[in-house]
Residue frames as qw, qx, qy, qz and C-alpha x, y, z in Angstrom:
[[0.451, 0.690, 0.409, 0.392, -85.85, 82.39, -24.16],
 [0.189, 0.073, 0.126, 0.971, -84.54, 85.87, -25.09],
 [0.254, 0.597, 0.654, -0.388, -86.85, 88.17, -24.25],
 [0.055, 0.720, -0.250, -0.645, -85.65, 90.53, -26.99],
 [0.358, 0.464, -0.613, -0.530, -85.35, 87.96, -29.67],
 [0.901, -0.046, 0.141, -0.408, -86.86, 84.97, -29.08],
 [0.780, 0.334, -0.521, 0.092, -83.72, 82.89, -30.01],
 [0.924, -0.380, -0.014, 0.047, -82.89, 80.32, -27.50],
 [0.262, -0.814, 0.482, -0.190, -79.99, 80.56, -25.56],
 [0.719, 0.139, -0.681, -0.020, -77.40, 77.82, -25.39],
 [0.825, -0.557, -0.063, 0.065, -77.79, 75.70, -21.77],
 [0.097, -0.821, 0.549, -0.125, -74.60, 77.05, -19.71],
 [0.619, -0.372, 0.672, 0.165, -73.61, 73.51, -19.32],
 [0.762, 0.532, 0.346, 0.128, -73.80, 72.98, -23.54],
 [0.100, 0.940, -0.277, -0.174, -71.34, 76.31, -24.41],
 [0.428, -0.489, 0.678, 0.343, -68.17, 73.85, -24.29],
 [0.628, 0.379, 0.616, 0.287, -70.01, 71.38, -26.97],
 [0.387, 0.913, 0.078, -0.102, -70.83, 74.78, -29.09],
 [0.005, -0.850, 0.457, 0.261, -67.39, 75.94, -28.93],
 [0.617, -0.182, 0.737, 0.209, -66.20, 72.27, -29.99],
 [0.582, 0.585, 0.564, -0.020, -68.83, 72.04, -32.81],
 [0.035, -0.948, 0.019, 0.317, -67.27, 75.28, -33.83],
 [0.234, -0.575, 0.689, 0.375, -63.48, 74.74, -33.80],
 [0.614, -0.012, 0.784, 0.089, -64.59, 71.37, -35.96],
 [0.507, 0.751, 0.394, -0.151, -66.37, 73.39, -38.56],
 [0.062, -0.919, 0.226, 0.315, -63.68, 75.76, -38.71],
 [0.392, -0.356, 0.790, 0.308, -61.01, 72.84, -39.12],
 [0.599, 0.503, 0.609, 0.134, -63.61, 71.30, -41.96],
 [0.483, 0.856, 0.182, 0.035, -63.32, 74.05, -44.15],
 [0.156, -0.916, 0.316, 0.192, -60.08, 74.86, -43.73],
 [0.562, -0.074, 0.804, 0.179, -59.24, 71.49, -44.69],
 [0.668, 0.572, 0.462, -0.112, -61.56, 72.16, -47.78],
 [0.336, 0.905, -0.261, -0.020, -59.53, 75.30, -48.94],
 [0.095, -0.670, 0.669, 0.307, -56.70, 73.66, -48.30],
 [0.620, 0.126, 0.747, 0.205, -57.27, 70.56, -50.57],
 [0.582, 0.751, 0.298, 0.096, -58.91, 72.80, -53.37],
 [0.327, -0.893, 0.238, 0.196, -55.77, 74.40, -52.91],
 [0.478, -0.308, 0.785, 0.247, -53.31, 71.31, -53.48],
 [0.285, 0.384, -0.743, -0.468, -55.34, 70.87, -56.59],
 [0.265, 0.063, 0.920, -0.281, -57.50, 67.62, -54.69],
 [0.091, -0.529, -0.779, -0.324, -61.08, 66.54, -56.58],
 [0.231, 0.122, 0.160, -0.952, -63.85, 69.15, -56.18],
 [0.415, 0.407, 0.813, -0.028, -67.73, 68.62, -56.01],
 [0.178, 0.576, -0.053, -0.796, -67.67, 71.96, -57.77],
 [0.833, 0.293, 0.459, 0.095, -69.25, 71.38, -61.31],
 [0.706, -0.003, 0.283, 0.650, -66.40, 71.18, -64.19],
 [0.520, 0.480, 0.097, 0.700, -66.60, 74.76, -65.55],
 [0.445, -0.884, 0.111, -0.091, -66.96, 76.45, -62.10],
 [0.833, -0.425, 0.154, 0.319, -64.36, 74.61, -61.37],
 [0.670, 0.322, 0.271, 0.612, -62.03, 75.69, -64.17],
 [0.122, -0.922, -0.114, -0.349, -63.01, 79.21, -63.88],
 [0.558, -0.823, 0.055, -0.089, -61.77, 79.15, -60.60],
 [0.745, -0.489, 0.305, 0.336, -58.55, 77.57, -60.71],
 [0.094, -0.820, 0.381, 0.417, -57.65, 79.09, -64.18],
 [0.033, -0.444, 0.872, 0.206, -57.05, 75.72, -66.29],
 [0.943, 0.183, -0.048, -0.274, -58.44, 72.97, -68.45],
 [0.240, -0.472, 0.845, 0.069, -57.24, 69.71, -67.93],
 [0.763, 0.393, -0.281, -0.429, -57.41, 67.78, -70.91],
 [0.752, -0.204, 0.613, 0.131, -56.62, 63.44, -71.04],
 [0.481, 0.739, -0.365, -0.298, -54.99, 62.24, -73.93],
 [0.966, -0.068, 0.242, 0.067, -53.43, 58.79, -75.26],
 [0.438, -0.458, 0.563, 0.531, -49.60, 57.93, -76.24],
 [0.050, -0.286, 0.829, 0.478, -49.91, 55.84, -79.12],
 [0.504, 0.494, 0.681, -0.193, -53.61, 55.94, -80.37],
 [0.105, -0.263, 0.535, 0.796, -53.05, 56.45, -83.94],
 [0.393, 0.358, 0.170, 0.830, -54.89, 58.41, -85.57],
 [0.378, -0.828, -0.390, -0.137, -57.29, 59.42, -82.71],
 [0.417, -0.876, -0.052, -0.236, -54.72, 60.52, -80.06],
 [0.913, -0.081, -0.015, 0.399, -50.99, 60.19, -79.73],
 [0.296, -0.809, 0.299, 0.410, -47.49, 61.97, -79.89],
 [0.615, 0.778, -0.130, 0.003, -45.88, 63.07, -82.95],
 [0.810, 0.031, -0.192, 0.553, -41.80, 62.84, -83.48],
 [0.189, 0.532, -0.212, 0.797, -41.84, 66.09, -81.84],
 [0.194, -0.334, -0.668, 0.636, -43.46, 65.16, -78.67],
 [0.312, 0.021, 0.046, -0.949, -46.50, 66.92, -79.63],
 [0.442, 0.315, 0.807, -0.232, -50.03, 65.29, -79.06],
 [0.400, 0.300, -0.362, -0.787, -51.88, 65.36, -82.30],
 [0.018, -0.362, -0.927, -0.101, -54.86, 63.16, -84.00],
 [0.197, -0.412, -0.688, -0.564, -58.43, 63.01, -84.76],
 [0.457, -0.713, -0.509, 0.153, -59.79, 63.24, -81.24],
 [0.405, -0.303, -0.167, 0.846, -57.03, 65.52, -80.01],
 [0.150, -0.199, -0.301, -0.921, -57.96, 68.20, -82.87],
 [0.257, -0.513, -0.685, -0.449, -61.45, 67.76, -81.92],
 [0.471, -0.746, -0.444, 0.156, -61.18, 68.16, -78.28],
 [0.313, 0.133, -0.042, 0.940, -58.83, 71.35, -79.27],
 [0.158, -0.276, -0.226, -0.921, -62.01, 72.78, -80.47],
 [0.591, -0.735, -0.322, -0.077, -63.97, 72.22, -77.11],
 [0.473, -0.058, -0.143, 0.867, -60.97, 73.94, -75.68],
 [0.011, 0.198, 0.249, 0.948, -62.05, 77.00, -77.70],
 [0.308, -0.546, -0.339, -0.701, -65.35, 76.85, -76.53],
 [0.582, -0.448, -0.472, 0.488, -64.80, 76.62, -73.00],
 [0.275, -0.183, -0.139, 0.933, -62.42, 79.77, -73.01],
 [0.140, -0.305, -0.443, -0.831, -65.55, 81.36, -75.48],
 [0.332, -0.747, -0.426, -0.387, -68.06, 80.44, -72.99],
 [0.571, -0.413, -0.310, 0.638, -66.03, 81.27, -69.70],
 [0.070, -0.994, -0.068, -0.043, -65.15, 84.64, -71.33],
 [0.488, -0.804, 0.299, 0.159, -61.84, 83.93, -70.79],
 [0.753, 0.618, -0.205, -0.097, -59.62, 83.65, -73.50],
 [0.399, 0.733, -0.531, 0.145, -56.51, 83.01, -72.03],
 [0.937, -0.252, 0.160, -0.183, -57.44, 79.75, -69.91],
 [0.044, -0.595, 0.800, 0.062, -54.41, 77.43, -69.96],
 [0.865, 0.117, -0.189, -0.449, -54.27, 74.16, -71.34],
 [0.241, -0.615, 0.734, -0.158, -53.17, 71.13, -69.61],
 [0.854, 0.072, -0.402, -0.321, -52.71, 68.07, -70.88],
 [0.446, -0.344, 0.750, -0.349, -52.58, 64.81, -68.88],
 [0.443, 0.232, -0.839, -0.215, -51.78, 61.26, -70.15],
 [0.826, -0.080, 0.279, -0.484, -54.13, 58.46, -69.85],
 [0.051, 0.332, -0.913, -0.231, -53.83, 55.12, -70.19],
 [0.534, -0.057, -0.722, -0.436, -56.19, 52.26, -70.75],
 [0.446, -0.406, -0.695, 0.391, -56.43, 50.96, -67.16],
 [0.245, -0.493, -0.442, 0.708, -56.53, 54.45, -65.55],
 [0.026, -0.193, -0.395, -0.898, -58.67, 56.81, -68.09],
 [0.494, -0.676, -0.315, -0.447, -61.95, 56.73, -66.31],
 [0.632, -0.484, -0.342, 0.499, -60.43, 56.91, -63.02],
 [0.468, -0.105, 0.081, 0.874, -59.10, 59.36, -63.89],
 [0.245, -0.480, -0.189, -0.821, -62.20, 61.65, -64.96],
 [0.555, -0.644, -0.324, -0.416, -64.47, 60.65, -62.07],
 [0.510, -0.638, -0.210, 0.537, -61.75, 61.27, -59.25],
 [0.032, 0.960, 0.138, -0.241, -61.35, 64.71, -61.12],
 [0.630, -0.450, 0.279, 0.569, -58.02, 64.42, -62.42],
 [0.222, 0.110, 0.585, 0.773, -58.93, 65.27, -65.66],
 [0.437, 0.280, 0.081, -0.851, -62.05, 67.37, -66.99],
 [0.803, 0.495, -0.076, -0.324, -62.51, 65.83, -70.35],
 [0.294, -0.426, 0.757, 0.399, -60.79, 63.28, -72.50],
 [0.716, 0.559, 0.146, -0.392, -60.80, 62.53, -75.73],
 [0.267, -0.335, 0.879, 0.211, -59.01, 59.19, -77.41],
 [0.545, 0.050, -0.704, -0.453, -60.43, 55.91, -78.51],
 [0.182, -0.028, 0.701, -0.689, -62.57, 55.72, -75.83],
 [0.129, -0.142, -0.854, -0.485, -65.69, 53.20, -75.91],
 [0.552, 0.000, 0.440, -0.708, -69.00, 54.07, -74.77],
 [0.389, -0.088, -0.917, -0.028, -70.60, 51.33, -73.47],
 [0.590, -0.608, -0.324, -0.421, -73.79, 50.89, -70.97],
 [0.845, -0.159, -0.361, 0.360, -70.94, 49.60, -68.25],
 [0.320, -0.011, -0.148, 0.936, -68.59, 52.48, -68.29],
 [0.123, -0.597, -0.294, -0.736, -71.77, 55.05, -68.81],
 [0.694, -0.554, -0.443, 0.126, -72.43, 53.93, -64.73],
 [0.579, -0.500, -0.043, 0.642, -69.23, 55.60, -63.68],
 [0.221, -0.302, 0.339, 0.863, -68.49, 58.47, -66.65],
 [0.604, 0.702, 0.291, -0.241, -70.53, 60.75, -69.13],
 [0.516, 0.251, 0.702, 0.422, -70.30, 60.27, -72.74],
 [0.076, 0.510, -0.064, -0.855, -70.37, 62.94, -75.36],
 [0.825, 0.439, 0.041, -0.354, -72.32, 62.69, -78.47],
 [0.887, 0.229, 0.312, 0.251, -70.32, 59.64, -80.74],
 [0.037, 0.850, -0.304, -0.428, -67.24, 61.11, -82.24],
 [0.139, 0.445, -0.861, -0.202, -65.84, 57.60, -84.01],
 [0.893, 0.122, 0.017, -0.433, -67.50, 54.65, -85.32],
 [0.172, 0.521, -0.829, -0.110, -65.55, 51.53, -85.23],
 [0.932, -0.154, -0.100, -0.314, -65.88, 47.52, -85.54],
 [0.628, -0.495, 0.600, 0.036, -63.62, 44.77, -83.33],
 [0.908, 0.382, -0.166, 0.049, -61.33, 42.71, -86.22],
 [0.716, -0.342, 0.368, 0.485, -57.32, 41.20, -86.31],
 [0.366, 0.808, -0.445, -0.125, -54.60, 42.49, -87.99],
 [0.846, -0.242, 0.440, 0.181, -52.24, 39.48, -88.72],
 [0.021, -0.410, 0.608, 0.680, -49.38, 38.88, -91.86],
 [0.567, 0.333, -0.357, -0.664, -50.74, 38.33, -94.84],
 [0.345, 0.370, -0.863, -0.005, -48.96, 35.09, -94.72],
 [0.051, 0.302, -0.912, 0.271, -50.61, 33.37, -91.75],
 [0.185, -0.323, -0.928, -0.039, -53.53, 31.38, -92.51],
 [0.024, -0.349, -0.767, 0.539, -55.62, 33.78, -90.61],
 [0.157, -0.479, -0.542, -0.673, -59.15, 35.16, -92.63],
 [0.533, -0.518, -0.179, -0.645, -61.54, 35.21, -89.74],
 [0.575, -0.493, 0.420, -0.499, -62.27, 34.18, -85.81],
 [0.940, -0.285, 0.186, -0.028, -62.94, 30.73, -85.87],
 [0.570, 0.753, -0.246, 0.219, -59.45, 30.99, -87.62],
 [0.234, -0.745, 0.428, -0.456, -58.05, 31.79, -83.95],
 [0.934, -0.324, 0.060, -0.136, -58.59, 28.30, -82.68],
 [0.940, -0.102, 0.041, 0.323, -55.63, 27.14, -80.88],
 [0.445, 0.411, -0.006, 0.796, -53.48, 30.27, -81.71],
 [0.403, -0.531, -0.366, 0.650, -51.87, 32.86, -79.55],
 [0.113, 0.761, 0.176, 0.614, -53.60, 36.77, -79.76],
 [0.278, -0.276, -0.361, 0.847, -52.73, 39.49, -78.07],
 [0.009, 0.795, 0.198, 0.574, -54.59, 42.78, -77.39],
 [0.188, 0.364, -0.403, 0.818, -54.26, 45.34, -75.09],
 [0.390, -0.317, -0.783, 0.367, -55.54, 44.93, -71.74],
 [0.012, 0.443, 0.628, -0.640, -58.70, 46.61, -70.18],
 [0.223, 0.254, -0.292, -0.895, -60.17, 47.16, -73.31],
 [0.832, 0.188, 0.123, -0.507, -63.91, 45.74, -75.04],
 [0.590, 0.411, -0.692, 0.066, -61.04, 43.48, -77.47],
 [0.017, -0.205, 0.842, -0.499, -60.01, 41.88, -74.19],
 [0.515, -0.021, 0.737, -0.437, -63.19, 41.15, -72.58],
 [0.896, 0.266, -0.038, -0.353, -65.43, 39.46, -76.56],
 [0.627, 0.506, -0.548, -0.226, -62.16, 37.60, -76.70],
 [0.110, -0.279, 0.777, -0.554, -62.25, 35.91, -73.71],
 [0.695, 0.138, 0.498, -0.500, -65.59, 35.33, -73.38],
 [0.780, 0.390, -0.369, -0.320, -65.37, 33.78, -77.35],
 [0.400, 0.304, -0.863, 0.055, -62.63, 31.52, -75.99],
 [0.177, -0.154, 0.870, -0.434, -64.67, 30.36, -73.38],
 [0.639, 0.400, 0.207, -0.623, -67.78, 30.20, -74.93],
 [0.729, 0.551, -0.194, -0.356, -66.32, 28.18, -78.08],
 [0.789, -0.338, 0.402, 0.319, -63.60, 26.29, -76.32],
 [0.450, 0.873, -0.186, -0.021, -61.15, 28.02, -79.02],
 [0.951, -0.221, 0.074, 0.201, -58.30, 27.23, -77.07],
 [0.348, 0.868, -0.041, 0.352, -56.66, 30.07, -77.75],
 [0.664, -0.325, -0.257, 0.623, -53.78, 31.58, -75.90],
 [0.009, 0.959, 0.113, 0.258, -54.70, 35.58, -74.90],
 [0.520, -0.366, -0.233, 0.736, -51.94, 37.79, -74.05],
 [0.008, -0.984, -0.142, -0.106, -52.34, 41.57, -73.43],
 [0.539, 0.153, -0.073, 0.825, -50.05, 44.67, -73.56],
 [0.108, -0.521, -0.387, 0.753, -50.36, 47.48, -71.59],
 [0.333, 0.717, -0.009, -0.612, -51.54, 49.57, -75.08],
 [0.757, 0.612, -0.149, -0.171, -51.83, 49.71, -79.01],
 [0.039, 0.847, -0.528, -0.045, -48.44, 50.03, -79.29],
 [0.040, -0.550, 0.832, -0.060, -47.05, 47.11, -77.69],
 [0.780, 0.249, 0.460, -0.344, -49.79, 45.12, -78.75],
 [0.824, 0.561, 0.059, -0.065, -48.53, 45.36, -81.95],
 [0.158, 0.758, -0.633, 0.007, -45.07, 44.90, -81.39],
 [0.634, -0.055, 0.768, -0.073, -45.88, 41.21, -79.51],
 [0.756, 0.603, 0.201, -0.154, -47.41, 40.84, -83.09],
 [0.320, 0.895, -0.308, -0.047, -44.76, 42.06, -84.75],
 [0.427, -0.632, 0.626, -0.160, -42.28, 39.87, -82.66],
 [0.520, 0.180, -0.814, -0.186, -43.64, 36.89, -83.46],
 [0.115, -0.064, 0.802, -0.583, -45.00, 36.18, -79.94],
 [0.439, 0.361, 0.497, -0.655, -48.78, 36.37, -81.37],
 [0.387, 0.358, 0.762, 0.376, -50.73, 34.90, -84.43],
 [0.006, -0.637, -0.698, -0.326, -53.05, 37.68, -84.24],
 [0.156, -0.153, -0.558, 0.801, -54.06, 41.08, -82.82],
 [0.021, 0.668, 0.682, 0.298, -57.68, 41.93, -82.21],
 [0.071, -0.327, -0.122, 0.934, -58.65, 45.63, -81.67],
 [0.348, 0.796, 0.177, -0.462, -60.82, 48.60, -83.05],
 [0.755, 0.519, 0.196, 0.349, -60.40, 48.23, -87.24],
 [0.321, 0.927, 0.020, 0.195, -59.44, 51.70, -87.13],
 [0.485, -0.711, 0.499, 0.101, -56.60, 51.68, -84.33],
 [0.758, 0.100, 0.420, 0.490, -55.09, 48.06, -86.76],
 [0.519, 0.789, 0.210, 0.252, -55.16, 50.64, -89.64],
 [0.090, -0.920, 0.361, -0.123, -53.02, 53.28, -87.49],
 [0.685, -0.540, 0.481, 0.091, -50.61, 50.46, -86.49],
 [0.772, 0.355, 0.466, 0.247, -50.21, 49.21, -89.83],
 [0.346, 0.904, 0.164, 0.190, -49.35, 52.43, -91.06],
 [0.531, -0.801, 0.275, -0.037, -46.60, 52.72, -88.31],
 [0.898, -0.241, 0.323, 0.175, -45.19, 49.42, -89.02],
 [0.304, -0.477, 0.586, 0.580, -41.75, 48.99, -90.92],
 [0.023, 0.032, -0.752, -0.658, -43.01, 47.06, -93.82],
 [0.440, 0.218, 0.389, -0.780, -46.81, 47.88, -93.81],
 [0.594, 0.305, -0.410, -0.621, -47.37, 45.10, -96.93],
 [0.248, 0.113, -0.940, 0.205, -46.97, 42.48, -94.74],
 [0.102, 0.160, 0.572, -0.798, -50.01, 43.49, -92.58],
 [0.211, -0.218, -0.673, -0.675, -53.43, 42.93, -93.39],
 [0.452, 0.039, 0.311, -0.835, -56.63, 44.26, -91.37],
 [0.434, -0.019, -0.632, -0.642, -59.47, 41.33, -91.59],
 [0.132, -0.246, -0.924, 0.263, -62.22, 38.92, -89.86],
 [0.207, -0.719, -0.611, -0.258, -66.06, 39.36, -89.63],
 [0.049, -0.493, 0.139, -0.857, -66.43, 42.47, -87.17],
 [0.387, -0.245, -0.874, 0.161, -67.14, 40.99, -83.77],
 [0.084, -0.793, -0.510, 0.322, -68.98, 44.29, -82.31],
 [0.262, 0.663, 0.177, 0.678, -69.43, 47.89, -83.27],
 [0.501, -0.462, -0.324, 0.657, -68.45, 50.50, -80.72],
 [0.151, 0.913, 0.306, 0.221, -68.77, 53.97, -80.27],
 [0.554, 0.037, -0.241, 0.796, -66.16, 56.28, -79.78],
 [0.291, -0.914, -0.236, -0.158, -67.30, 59.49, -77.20],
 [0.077, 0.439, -0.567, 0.693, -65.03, 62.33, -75.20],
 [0.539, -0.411, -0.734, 0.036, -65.45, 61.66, -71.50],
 [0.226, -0.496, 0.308, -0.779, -66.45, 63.91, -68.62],
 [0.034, 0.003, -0.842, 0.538, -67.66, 63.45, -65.06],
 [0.087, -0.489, -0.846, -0.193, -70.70, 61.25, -64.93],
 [0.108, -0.808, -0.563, 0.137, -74.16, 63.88, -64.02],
 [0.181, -0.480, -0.039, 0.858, -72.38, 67.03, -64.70],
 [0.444, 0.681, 0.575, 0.097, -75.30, 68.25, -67.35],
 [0.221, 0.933, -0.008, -0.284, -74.14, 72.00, -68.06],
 [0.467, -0.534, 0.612, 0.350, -70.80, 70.64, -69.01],
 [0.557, 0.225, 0.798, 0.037, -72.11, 67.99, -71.39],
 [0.514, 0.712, 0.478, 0.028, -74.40, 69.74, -72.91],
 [0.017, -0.830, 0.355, 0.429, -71.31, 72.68, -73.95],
 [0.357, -0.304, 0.815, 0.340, -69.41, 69.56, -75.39],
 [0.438, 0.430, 0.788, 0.041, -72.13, 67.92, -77.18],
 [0.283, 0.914, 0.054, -0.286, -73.47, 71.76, -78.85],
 [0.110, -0.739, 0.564, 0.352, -69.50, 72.17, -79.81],
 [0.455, -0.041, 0.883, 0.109, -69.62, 68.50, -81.25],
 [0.396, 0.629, 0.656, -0.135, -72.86, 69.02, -83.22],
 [0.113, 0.902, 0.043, -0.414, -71.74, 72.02, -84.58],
 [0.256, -0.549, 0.713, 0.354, -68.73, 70.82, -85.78],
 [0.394, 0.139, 0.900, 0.128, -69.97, 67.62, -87.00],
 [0.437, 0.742, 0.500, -0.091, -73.41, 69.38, -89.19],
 [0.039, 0.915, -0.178, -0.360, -70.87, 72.34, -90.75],
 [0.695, 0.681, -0.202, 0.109, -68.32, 70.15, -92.30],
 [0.109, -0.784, 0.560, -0.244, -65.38, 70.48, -90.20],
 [0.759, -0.316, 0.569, -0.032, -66.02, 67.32, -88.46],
 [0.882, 0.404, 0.238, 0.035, -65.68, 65.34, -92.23],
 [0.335, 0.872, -0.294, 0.203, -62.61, 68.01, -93.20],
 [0.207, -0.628, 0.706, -0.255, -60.43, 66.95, -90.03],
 [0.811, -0.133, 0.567, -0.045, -61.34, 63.27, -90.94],
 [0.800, 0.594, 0.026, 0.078, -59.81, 63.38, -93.92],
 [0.015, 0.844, -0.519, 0.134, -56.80, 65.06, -92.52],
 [0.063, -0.637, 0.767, -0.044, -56.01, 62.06, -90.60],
 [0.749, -0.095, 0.645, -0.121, -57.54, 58.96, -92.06],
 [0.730, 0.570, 0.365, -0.094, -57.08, 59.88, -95.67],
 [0.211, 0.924, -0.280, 0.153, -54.16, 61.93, -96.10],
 [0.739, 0.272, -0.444, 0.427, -50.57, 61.33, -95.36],
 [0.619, -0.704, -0.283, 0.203, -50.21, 61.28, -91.36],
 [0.021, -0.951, 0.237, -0.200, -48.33, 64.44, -90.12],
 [0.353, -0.710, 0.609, -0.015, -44.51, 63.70, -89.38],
 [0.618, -0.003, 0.782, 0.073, -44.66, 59.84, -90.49],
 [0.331, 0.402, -0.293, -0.802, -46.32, 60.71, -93.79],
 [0.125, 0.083, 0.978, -0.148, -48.06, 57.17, -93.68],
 [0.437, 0.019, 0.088, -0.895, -51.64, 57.30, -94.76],
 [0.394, 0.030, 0.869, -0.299, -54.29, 54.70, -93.64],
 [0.291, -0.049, -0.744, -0.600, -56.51, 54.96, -96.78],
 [0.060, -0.149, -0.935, 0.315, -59.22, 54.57, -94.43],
 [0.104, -0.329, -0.443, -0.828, -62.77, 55.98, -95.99],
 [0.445, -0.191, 0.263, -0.834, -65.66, 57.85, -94.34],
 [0.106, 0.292, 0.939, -0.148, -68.29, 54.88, -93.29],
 [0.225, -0.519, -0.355, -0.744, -72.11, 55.77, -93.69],
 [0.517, -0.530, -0.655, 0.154, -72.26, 54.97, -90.77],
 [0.361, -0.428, -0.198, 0.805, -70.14, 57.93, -89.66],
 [0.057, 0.113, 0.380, 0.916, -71.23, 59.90, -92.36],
 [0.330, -0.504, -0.568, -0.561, -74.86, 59.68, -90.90],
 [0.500, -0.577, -0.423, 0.488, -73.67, 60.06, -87.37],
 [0.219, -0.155, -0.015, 0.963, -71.97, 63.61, -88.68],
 [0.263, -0.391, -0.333, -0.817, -75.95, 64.73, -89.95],
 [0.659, -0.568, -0.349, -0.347, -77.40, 63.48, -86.97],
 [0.102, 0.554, -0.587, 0.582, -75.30, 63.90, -83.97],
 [0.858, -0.245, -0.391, -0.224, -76.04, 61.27, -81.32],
 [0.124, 0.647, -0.680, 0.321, -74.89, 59.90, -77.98],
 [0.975, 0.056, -0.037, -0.213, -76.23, 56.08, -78.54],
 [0.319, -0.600, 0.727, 0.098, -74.19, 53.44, -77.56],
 [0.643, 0.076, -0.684, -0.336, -74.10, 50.11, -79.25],
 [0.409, 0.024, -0.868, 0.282, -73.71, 48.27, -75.88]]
């Protein structure tokens, strides 16, 4: 022992290990700063983080019409987009920091939660489903979009409703809820169907469109945006029984609570004031910006009682 300080001396044969233990610490953090550096995941939570590095990074979808997509000017625009503008705004409002930078970063179906919970993104906001599955790996903002699973098909081809499907070839797009009830229906009902997927809306409905598919099943609202897209959009008809209801939610990184609860306030606020009902007319009722297309697609009560009661219930 010190006699002067009571703190124990390392053993003269132990000094080398110290100095090792040392250099190793040294090298660990240096390594740390130099990944937060490069930009690498942080356990920091999401508006430290931002603070620090100066930037929101915001996900976003190609060709989710009218939630989240790219105009003919290469600009992202839609329902979600406009929403998660205005969690932008309150970031920079609560940061203090008005002149944050906004970065957006395409998502796709396969790689959109990956993509929040290895950090690449903060937030995203699309036609993303919360579900009890995905809630494991990603948090879920209060409900921003009600929707139910149906087919868009031509007027022309026999098809009204599921059992309709038997023995005919659908497509949807491929790591979505559409993908996994239509699978399990064909196996569950021996349908005998023939499922092909496309990497997104888009080219879901172009296999449709082709002629390669009888059928395409999706979110009602996403058929509506595709239909609106299409060349001759009277050929196209949105129907069948509604095979689940889904919630639409921005995502963030799963347990980060101070984050959330910014999004959700910003959401709630939006949604009890009007705004939220004002920007859903813009783009489900009105004549889409650039295309001038309009989906005729009226408020639900359902949604119309999600905007008085703000909520982040899944159906699943």
């Amino acid at each position: 022992m010190n006699g002067m300080t009571g703190t124990p001396m390392p053993h003269p044969d132990r000094r080398g290990r110290w100095r090792h233990v040392l250099c190793a610490l040294s090298g660990a953090a240096a390594l740390a700063l130099s990944l937060a550096a490069h930009g690498q995941p942080s356990n920091a939570d999401t508006l430290t983080r931002i603070k620090e590095r100066g930037y929101i990074t915001l996900g976003h979808r190609e060709s989710s019409v009218p939630f989240s997509y790219f105009d003919d000017k290469g600009q992202v625009v839609g329902y979600s987009h406009e929403l998660a503008l205005r969690i932008v705004d309150a970031i920079r409002q609560h940061l203090e920091d008005p002149l944050l930078v906004l970065r957006l970063v395409l998502v796709t179906p396969e790689n959109r939660i990956s993509s929040i919970a290895n950090g690449e993104v903060d937030f995203e906001c699309g036609s993303t489903t919360h579900n009890s599955v995905r809630a494991r790996q990603v948090s879920f903002s209060n409900t921003i979009f009600v929707i139910g699973t149906r087919l868009l098909t031509a007027r022309d081809s026999g098809i009204h409703d599921f059992p309709d499907l038997a023995g005919r070839r659908v497509v949807t797009t491929v790591a979505t809820t559409s993908e996994h009830l239509l699978r399990r229906m064909n196996e569950e009902k021996q349908m005998d169907m023939t499922i092909l997927t496309a990497p997104d809306y888009d080219e879901s409905f172009h296999v449709l469109e082709r002629g390669e598919a009888d059928a395409f099943m999706m979110d009602d609202a996403l058929l509506y945006g595709e239909v609106a897209k299409a060349k001759n959009p009277g050929q196209w008809i949105v129907t069948g029984t509604p095979q689940s209801y889904e919630a639409y939610g921005c995502m963030m990184k799963r347990g980060d609570v101070a984050f959330k609860r910014l999004v959700d306030s910003t959401l709630a606020r939006i949604m009890q004031s009007g705004e939220a009902e004002r920007i859903y007319r813009k783009w489900f009722m009105s004549p889409l910006p650039s295309s001038g297309l309009n989906l005729n697609y009226p408020l639900s009560e359902t949604l119309r009682a999600l905007f008085r009661n703000p909520n982040d219930h899944p159906y699943q």
